[in-house]
C-alpha positions in Angstrom: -13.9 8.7 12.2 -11.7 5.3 13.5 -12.1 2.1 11.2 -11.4 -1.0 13.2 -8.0 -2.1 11.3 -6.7 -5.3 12.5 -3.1 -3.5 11.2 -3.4 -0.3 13.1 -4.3 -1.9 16.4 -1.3 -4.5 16.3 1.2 -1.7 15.7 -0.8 0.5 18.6 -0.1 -2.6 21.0 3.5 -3.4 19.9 4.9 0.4 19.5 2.9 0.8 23.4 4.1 -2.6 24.6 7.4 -2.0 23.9 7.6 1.9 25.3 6.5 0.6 28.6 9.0 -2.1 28.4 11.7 0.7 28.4 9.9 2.2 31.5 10.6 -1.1 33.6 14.3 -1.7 31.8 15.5 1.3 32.1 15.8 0.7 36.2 18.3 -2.2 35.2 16.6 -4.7 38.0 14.2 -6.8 36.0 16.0 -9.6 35.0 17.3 -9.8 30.7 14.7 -12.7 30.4 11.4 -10.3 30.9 12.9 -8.3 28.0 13.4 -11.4 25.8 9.8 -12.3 26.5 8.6 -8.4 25.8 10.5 -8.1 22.7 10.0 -11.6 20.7 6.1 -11.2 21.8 6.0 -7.0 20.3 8.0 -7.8 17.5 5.4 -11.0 16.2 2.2 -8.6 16.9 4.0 -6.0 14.8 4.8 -8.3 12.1 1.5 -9.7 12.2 0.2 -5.9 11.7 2.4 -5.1 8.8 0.9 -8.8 7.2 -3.1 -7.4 8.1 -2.0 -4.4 6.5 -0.7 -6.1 3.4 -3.8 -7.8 3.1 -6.6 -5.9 3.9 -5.7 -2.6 3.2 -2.0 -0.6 2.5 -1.0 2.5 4.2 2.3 2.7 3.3 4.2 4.7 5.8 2.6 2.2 8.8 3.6 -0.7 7.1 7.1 0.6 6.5 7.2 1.9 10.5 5.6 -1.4 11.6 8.6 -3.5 9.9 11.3 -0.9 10.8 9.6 -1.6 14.7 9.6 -5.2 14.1 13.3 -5.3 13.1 14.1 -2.9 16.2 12.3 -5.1 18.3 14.8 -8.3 17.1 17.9 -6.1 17.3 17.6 -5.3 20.6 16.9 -8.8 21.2 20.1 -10.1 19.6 22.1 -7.5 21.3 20.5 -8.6 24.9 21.3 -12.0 24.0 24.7 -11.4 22.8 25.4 -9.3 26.2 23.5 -11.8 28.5 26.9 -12.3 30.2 27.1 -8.9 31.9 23.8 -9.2 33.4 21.4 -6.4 34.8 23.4 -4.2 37.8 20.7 -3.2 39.4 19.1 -6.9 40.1 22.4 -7.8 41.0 23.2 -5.3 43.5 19.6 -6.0 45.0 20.0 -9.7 45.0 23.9 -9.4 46.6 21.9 -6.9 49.2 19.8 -10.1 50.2 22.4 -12.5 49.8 24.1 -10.7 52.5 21.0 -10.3 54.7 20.6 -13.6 54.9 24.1 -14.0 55.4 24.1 -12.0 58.6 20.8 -13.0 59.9 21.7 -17.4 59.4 25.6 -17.3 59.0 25.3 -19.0 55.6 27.4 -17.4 53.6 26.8 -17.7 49.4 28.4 -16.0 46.7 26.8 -13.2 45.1 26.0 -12.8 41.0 28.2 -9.4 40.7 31.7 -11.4 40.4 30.3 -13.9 37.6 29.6 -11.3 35.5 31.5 -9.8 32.1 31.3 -8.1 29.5 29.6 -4.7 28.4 25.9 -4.6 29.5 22.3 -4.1 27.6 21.5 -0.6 26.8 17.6 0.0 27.9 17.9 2.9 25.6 17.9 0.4 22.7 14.3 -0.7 23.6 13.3 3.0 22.7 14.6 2.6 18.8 11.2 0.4 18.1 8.7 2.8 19.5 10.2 5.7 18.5 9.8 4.4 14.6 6.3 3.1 15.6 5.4 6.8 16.5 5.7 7.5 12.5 3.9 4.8 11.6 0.8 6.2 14.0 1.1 9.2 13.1 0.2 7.9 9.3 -2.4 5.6 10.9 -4.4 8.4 12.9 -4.4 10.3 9.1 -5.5 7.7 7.4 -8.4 7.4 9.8 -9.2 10.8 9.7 -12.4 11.5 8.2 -11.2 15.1 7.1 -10.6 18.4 8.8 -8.1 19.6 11.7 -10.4 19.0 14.7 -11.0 15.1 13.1 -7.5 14.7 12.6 -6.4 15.8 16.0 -9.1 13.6 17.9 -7.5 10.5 15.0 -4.6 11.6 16.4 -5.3 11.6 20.1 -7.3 8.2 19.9 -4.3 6.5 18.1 -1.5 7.5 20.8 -3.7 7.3 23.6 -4.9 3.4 22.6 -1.3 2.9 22.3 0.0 4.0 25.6 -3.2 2.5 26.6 -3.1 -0.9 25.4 0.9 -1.0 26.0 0.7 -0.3 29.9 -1.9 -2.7 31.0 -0.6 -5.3 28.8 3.2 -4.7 30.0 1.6 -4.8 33.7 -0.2 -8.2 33.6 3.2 -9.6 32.1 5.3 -8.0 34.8 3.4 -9.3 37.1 3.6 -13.0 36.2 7.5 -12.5 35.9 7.5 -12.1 40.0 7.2 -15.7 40.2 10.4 -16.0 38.3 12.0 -12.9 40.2 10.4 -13.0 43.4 12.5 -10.8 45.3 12.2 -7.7 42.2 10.8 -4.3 44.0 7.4 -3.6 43.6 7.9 0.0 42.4 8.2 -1.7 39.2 5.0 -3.0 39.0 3.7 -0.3 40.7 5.0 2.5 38.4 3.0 0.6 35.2 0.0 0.7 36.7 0.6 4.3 37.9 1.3 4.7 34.0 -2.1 2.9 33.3 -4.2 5.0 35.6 -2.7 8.3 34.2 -3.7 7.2 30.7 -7.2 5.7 31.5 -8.8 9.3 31.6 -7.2 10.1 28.1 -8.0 7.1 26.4 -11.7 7.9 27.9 -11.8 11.7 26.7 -10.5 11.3 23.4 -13.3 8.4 22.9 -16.1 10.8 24.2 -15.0 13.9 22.0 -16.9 14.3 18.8 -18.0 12.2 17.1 -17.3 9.8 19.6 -19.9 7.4 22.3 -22.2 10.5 23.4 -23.4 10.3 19.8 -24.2 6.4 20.7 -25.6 7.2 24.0 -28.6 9.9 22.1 -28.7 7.5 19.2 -27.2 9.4 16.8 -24.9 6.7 15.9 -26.9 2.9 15.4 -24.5 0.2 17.1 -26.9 -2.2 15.6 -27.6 -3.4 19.2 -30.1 -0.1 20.5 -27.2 1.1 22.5 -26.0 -1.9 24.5 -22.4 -1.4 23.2 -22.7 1.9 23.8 -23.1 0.8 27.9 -21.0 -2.2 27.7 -18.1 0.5 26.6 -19.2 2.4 29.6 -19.4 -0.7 32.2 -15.6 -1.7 30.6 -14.3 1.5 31.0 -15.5 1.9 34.7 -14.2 -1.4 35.3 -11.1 -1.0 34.3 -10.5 2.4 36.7 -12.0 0.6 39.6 -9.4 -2.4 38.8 -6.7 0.1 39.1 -7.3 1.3 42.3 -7.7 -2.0 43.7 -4.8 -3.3 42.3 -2.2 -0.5 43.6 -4.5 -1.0 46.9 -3.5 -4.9 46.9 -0.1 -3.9 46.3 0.3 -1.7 49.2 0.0 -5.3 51.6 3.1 -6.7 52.6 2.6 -10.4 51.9 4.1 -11.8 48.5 0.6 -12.6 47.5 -0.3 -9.6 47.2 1.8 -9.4 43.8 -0.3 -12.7 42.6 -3.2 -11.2 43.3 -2.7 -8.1 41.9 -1.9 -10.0 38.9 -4.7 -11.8 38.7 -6.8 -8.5 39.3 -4.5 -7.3 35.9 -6.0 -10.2 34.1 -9.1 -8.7 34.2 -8.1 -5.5 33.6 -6.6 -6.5 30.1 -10.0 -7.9 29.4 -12.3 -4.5 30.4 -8.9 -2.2 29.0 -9.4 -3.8 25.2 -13.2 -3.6 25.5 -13.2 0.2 26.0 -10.6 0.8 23.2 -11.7 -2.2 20.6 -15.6 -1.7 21.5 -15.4 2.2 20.8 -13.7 1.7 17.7 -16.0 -0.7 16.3 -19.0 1.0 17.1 -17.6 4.6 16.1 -16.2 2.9 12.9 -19.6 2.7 10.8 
């Protein structure tokens, strides 16, 4: 029902990738540089999808909505650039908050960011542009890898947004994470709300996975994965995994220490790993 394409899965990660980036931007706390890093990293693995696609097999409306998310993704980037000046209101406010904590509590008094800042700030609603073109381009993806019929193309369907989503919030998380070491003092409700995101998402990314013809058929054998089932349980053990890492990571994220954010990261590094085996592994095995 799903073929493994290289070019389907790199537009999946970008168009998710950058969606969830709009989740944490649209706050206006994280500082401009997580964007830059978000958008030149979703805008190559979008490029590189429209290239696979090129190559190794054309579906025209992806490729069109891959480059159309590709030159989203560097538009926003430009404008953020060219607006870098104004900064993000909400990290300033919260870092002025502290500055005058500290100020009271030690009597050193610094200056805040708020006055150094000019100009007209970045839009987050800009970073929606890219995924909301991606969304055609999956749309064409999950037909093409329809194998025929309404209750195929719906479960194409639901396996193409749902990887997406699914491969866009743990991915965004793990990144997020690591940019607490160059924002230390950022809330944790960011970080928290992705993997919130990531946890809603696991069960549908399972479901649509298990629906007809999906692993149950590799489970009773009715599908060879060439290996007498073993990827059938390895997709099991990875998506088991990556629930459990979910719940401890929101449960290392409820301690007050700043290492709890490192470690939580660290816990998101494996759940990267056991999030693309459940989606890659399915597809692969579901693909013959």
């Amino acid at each position: 029902m799903i073929r493994l394409d290289a070019a389907t899965v790199l537009l999946q990660w970008s168009v998710g990738g950058l969606f969830f980036l709009w989740v944490t931007t649209r706050h206006r706390e994280v500082g401009i540089g997580y964007g830059w890093l978000l958008r030149a990293t979703f805008m190559l693995l979008a490029a590189a999808g429209v290239a696979s696609g090129l190559r190794f097999g054309t579906v025209p409306v992806r490729e069109l909505a891959g480059a159309g998310v590709a030159f989203a993704a560097l538009a926003a980037f430009v404008l953020s650039v060219v607006r870098r000046r104004a900064g993000v209101t909400g990290g300033d406010a919260e870092h002025d908050r502290r500055t005058e904590r500290v100020a009271v509590m030690t009597g050193i008094d610094r200056e805040g960011n708020t006055g150094s800042r000019s100009g007209r700030e970045f839009p987050p609603s800009a970073d929606l542009a890219a995924p909301l073109i991606g969304c055609v381009g999956l749309v064409a993806a999950g037909i093409d890898a329809s194998s025929g019929g309404a209750g195929h193309l719906s479960v194409s369907l639901l396996r193409t947004f749902a990887g997406a989503a699914f491969l866009g919030a743990v991915t965004d998380a793990m990144l997020l994470g690591h940019w607490y070491l160059v924002q230390p003092g950022l809330p944790r409700k960011h970080l928290n709300e992705l993997v919130r995101a990531l946890g809603f998402v696991w069960p549908i990314e399972v479901v649509s996975l298990l629906l007809p013809i999906g692993m149950f058929s590799v489970w009773s054998g009715t599908i060879d994965d060439g290996w007498n089932g073993t990827l059938g349980w390895f997709w099991a053990a990875c998506a088991i995994t990556t629930i459990v890492l979910v719940f401890v990571t929101r449960a290392a994220l409820k301690e007050r220490y700043y290492s709890a954010v490192m470690a939580a990261t660290g816990l998101l590094y494996l759940a990267i790993l056991t999030a693309f085996g459940t989606d890659l592994v399915a597809r692969a095995v579901l693909a013959g």
